[in-house]
PDB file of N, CA, C and O in Angstrom:
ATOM      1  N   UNK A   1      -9.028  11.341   3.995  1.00  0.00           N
ATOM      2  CA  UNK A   1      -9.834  10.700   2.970  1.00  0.00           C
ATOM      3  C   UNK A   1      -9.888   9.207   3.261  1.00  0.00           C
ATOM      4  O   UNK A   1      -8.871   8.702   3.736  1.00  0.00           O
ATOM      5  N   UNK A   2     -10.861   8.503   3.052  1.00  0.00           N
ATOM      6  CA  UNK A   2     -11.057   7.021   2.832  1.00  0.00           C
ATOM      7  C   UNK A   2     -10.599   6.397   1.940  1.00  0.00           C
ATOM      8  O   UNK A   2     -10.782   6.769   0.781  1.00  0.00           O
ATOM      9  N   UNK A   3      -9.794   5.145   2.270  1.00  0.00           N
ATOM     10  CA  UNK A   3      -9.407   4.182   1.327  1.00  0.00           C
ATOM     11  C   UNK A   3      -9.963   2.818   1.973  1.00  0.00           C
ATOM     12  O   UNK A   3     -10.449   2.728   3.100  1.00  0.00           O
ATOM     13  N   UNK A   4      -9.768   1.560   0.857  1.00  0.00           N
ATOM     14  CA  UNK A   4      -9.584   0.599   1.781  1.00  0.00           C
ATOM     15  C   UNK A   4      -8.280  -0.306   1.586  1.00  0.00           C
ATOM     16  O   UNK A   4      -7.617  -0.515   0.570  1.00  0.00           O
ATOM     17  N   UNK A   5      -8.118  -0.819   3.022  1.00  0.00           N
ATOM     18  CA  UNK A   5      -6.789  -1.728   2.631  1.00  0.00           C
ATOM     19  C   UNK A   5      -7.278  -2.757   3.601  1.00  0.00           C
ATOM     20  O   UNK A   5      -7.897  -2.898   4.656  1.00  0.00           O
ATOM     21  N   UNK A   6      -6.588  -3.458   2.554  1.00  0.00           N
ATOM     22  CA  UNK A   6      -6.983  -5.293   3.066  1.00  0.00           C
ATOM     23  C   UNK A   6      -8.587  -5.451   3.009  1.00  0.00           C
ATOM     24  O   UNK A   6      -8.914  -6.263   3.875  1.00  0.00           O
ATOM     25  N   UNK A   7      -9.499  -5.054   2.428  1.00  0.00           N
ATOM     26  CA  UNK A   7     -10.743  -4.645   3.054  1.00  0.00           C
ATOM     27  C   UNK A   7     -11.078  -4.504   4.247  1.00  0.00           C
ATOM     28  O   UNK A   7     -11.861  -5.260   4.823  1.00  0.00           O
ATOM     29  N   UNK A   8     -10.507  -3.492   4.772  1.00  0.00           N
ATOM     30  CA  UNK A   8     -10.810  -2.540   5.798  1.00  0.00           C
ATOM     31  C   UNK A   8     -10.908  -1.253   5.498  1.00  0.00           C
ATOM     32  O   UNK A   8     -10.038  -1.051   4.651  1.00  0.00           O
ATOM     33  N   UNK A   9     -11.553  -0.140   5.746  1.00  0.00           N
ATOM     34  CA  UNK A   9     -11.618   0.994   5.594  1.00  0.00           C
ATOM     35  C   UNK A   9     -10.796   1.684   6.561  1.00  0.00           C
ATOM     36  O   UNK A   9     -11.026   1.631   7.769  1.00  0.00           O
ATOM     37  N   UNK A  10      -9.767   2.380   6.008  1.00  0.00           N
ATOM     38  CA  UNK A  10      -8.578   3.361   6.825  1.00  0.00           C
ATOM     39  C   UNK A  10      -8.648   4.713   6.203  1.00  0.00           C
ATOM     40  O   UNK A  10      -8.849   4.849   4.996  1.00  0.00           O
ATOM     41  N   UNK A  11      -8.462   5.851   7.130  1.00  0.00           N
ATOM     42  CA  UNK A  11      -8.425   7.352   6.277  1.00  0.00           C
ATOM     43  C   UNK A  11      -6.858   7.736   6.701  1.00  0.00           C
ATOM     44  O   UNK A  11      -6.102   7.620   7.666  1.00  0.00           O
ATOM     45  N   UNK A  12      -6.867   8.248   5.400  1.00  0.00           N
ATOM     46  CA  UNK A  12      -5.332   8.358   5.027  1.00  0.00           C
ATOM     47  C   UNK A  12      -5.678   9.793   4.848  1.00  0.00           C
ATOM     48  O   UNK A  12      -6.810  10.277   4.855  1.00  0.00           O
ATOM     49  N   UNK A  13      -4.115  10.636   4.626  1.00  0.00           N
ATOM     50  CA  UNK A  13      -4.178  12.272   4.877  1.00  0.00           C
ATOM     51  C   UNK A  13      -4.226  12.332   3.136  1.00  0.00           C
ATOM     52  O   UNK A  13      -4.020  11.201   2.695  1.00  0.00           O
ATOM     53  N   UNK A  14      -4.417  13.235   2.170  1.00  0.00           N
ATOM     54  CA  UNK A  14      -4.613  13.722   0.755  1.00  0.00           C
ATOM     55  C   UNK A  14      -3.332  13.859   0.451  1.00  0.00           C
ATOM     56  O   UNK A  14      -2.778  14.620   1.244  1.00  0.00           O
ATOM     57  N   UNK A  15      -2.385  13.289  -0.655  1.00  0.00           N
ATOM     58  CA  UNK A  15      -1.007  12.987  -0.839  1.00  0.00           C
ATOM     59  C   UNK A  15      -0.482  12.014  -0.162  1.00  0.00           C
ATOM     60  O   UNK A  15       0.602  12.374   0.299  1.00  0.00           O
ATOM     61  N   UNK A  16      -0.682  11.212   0.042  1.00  0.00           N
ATOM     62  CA  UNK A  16      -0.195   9.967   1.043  1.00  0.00           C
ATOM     63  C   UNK A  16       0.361   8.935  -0.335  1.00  0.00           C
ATOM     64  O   UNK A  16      -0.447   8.406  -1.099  1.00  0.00           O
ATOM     65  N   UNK A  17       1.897   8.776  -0.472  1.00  0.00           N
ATOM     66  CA  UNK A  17       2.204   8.148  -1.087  1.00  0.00           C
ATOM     67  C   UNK A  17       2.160   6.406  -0.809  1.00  0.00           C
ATOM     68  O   UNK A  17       2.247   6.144   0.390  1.00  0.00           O
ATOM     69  N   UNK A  18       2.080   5.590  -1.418  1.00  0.00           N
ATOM     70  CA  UNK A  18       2.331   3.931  -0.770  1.00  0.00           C
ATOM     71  C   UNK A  18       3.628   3.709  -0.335  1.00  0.00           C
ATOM     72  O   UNK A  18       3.855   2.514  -0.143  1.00  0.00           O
ATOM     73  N   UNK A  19       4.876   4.716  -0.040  1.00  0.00           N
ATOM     74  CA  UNK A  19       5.943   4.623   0.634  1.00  0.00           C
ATOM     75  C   UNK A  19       5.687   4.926   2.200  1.00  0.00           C
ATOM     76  O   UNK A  19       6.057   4.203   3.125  1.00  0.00           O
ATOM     77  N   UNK A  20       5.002   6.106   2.304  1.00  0.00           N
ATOM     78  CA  UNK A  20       4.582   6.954   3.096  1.00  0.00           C
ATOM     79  C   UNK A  20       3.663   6.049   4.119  1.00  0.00           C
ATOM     80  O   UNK A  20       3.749   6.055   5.347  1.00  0.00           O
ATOM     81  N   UNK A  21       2.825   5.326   3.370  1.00  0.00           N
ATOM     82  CA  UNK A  21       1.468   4.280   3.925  1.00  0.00           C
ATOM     83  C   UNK A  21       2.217   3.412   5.129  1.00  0.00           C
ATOM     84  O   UNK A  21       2.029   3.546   6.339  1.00  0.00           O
ATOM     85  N   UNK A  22       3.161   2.439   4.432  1.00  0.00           N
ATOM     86  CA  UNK A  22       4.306   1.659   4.522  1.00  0.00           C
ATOM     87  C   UNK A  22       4.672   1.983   6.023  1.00  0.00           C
ATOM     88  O   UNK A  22       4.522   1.219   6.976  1.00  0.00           O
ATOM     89  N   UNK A  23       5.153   3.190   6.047  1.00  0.00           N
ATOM     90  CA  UNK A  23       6.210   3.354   6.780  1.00  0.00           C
ATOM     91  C   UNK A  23       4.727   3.859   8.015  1.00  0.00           C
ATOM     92  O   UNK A  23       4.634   3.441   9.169  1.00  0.00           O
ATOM     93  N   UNK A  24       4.236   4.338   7.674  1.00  0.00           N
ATOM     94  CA  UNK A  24       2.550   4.558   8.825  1.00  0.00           C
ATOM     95  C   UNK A  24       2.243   3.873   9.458  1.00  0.00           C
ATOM     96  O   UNK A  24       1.917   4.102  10.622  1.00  0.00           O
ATOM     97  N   UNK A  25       2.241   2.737   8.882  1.00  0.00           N
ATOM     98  CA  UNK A  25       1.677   0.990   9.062  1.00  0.00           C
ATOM     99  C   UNK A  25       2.659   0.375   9.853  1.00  0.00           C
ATOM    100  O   UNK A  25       2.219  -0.686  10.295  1.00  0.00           O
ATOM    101  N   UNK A  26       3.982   0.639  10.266  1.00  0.00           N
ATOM    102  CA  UNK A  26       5.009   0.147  10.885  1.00  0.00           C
ATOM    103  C   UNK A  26       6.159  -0.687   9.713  1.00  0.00           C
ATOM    104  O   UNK A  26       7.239  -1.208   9.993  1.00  0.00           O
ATOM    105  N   UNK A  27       5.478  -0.586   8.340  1.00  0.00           N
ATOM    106  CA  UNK A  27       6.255  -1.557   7.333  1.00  0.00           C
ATOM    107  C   UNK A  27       6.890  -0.853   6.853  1.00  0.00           C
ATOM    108  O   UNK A  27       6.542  -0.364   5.778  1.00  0.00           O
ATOM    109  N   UNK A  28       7.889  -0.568   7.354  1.00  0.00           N
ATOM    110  CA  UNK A  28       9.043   0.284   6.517  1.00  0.00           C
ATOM    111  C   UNK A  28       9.844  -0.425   5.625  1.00  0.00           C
ATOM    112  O   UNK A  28      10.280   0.174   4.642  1.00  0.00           O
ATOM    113  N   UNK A  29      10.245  -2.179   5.889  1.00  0.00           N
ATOM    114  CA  UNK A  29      11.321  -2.336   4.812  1.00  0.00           C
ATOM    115  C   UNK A  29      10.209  -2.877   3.838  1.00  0.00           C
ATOM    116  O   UNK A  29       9.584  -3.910   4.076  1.00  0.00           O
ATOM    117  N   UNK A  30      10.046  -2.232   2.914  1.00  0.00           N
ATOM    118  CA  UNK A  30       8.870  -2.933   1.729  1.00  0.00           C
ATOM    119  C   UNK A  30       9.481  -4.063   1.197  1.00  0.00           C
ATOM    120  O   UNK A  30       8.682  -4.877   0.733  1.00  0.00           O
ATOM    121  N   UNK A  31      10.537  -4.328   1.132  1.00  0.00           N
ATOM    122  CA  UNK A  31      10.750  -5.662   0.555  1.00  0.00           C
ATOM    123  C   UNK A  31      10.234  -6.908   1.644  1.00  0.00           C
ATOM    124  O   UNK A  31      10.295  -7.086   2.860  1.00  0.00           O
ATOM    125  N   UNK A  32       9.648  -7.712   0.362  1.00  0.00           N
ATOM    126  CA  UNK A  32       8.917  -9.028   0.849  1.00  0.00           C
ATOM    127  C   UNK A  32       7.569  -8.847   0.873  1.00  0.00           C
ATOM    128  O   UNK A  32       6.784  -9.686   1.315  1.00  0.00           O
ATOM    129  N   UNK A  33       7.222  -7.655   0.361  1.00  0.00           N
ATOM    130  CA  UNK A  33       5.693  -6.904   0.310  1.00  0.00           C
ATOM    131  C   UNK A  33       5.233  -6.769  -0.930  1.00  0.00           C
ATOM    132  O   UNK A  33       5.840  -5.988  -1.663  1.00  0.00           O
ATOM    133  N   UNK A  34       4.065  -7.489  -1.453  1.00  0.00           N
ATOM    134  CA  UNK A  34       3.626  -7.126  -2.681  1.00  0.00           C
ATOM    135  C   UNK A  34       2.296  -5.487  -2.493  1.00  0.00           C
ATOM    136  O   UNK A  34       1.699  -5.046  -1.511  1.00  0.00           O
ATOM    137  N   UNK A  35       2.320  -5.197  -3.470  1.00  0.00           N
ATOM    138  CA  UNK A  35       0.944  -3.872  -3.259  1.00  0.00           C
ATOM    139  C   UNK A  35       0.493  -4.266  -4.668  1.00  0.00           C
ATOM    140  O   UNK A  35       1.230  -4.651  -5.576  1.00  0.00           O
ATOM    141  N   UNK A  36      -1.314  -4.050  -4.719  1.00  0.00           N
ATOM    142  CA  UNK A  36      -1.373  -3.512  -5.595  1.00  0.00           C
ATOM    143  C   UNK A  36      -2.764  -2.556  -5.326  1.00  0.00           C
ATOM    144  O   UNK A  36      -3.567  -2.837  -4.435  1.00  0.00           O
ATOM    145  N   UNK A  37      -2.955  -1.142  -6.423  1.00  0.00           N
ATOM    146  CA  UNK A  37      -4.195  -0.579  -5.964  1.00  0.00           C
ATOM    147  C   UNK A  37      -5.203  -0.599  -7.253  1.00  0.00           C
ATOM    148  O   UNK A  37      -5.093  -0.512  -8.476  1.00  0.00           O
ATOM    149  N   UNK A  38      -6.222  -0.760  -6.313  1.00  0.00           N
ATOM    150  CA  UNK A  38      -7.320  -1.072  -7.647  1.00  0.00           C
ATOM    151  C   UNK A  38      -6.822  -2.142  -8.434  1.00  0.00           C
ATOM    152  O   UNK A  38      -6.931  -2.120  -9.660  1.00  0.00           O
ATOM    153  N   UNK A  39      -6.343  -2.975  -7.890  1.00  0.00           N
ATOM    154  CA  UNK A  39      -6.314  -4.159  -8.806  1.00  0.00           C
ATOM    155  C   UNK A  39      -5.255  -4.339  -9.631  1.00  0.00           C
ATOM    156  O   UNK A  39      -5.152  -5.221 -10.483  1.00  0.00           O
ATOM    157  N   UNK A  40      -4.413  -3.431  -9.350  1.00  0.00           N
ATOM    158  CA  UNK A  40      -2.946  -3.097 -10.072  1.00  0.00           C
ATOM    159  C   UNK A  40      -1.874  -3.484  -9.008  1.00  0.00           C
ATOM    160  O   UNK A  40      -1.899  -3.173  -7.817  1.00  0.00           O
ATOM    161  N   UNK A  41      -0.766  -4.346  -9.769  1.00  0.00           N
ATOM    162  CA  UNK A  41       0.143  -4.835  -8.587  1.00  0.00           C
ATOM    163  C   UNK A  41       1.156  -3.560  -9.367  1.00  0.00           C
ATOM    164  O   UNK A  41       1.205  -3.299 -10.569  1.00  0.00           O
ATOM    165  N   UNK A  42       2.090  -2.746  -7.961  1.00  0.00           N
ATOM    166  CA  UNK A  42       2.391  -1.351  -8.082  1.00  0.00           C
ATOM    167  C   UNK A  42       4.103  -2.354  -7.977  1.00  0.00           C
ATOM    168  O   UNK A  42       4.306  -3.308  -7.225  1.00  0.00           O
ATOM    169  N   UNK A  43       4.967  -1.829  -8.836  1.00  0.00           N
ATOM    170  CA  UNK A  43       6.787  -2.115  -8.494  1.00  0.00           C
ATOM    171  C   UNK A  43       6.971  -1.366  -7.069  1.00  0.00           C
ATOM    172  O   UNK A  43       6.311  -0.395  -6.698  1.00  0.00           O
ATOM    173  N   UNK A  44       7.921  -1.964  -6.405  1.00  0.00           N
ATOM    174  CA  UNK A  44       8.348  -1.421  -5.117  1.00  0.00           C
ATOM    175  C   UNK A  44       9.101   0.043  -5.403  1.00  0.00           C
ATOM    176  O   UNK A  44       9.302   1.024  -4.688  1.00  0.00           O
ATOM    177  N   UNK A  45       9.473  -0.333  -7.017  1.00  0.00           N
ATOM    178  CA  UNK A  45      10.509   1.482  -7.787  1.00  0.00           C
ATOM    179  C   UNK A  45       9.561   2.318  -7.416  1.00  0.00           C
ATOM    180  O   UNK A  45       9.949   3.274  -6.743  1.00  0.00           O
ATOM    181  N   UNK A  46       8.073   2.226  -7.727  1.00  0.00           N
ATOM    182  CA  UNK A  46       6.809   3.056  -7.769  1.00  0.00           C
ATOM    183  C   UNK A  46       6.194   3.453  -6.681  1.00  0.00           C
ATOM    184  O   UNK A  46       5.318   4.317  -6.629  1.00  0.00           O
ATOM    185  N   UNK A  47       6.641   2.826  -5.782  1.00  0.00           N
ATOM    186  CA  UNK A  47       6.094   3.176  -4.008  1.00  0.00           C
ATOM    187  C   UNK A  47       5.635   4.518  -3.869  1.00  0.00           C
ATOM    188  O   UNK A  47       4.500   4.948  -3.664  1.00  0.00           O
ATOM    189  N   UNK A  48       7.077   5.285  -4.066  1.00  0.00           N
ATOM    190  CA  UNK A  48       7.428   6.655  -3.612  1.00  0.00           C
ATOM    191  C   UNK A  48       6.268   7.523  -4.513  1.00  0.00           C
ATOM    192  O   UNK A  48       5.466   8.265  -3.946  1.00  0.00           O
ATOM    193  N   UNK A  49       6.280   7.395  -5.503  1.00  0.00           N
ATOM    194  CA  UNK A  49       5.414   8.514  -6.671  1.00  0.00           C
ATOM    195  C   UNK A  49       4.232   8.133  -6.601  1.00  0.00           C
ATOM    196  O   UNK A  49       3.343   8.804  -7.125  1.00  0.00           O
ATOM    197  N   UNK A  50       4.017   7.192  -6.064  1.00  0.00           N
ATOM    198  CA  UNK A  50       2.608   6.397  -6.289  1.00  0.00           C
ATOM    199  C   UNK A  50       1.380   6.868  -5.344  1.00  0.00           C
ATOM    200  O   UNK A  50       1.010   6.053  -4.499  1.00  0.00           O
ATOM    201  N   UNK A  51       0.781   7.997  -5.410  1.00  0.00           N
ATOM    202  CA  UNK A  51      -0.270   8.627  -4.557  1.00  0.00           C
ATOM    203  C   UNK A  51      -1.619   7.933  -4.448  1.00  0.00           C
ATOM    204  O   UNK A  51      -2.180   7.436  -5.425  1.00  0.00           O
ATOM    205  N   UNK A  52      -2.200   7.918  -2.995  1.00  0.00           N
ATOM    206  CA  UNK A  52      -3.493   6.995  -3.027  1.00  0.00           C
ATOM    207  C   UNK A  52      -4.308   8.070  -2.794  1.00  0.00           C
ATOM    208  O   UNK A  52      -4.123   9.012  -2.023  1.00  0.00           O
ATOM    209  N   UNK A  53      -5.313   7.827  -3.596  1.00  0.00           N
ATOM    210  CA  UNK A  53      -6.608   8.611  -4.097  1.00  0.00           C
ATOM    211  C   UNK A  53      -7.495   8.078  -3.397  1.00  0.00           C
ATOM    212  O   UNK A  53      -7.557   6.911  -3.009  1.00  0.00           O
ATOM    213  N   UNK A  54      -8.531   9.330  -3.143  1.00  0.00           N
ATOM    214  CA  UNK A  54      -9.554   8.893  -2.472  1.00  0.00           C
ATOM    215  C   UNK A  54     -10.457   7.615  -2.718  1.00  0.00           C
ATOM    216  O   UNK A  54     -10.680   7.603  -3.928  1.00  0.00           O
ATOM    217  N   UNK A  55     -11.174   6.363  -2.020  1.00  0.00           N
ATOM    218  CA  UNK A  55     -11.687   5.581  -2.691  1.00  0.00           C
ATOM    219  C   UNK A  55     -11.002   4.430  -2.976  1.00  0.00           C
ATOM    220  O   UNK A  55     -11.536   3.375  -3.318  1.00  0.00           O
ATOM    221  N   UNK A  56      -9.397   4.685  -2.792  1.00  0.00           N
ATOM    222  CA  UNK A  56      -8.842   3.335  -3.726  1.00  0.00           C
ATOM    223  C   UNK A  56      -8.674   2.578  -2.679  1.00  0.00           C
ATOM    224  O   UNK A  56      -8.423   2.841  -1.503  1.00  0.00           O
ATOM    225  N   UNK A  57      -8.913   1.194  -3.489  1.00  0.00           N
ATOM    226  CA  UNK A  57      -8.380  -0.182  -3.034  1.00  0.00           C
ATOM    227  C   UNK A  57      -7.250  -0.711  -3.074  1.00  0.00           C
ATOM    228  O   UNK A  57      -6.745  -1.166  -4.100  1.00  0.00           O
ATOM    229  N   UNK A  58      -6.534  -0.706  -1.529  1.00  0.00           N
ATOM    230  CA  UNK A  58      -4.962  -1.117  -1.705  1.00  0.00           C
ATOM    231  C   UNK A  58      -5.014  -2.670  -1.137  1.00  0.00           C
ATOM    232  O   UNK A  58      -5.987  -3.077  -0.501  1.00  0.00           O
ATOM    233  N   UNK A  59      -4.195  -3.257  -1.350  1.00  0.00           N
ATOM    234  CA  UNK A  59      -3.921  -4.389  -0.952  1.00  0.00           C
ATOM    235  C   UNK A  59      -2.612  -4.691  -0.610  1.00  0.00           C
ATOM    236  O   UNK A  59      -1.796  -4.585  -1.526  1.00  0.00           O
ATOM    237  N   UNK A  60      -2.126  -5.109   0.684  1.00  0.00           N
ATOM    238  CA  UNK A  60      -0.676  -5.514   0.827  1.00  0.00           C
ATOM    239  C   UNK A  60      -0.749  -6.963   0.989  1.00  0.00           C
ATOM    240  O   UNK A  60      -1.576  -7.445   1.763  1.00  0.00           O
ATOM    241  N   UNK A  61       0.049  -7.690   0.319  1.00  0.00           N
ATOM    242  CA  UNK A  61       0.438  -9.278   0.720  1.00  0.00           C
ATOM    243  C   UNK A  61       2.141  -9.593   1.095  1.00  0.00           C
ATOM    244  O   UNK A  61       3.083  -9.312   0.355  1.00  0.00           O
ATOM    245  N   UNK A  62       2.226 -10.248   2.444  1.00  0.00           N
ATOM    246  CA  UNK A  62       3.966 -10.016   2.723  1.00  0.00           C
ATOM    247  C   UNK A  62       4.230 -11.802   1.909  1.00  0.00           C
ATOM    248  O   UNK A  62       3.568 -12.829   2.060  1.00  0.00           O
ATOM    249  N   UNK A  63       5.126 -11.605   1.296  1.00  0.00           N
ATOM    250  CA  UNK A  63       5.429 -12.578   0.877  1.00  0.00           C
ATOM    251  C   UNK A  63       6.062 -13.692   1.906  1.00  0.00           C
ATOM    252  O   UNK A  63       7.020 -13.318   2.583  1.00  0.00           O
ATOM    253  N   UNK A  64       5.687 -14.748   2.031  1.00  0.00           N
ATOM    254  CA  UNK A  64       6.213 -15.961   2.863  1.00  0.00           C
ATOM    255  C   UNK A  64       7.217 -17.118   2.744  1.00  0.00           C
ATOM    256  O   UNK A  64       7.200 -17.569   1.599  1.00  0.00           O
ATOM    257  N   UNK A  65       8.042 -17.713   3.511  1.00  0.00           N
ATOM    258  CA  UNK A  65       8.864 -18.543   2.704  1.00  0.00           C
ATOM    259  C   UNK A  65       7.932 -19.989   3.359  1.00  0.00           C
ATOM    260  O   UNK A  65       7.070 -19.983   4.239  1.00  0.00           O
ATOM    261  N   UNK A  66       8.517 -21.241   2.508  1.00  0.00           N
ATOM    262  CA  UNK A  66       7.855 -22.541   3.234  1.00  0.00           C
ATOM    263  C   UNK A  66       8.289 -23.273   2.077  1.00  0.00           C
ATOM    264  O   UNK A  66       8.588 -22.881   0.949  1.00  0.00           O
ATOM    265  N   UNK A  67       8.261 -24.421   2.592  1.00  0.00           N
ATOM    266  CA  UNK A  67       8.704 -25.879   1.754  1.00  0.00           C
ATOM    267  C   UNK A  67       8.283 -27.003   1.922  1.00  0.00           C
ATOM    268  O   UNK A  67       8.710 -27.931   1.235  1.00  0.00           O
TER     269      UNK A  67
END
């Protein structure tokens, strides 16, 4: 199925959790990673249960340090 992330269009398999995505993507340690889909920023607790539906808009931002 089609999603997009980052605005890019990627097809993901039907049950593909945002833990699952993560770890697809090479980003396995989610910390330092914000998500949100459709416009919803998702808790890192919620990764695992959190299924991407056809259509949706994910967004990852890695959080940065600087001073």
């Amino acid at each position: 199925m089609n999603i997009t992330l980052n605005e890019e269009n990627l097809e993901v398999a039907e049950g593909t959790s945002l833990s699952l995505l993560l770890k697809s993507l090479g980003r396995d340690d989610s910390r330092g990673w914000a998500v949100a889909v459709n416009e919803k920023v998702i808790p890192r607790s919620d990764f695992e249960e959190t299924i991407i539906m056809k259509g949706d808009q994910v967004i990852f931002i890695q959080a940065t340090q600087g001073g």
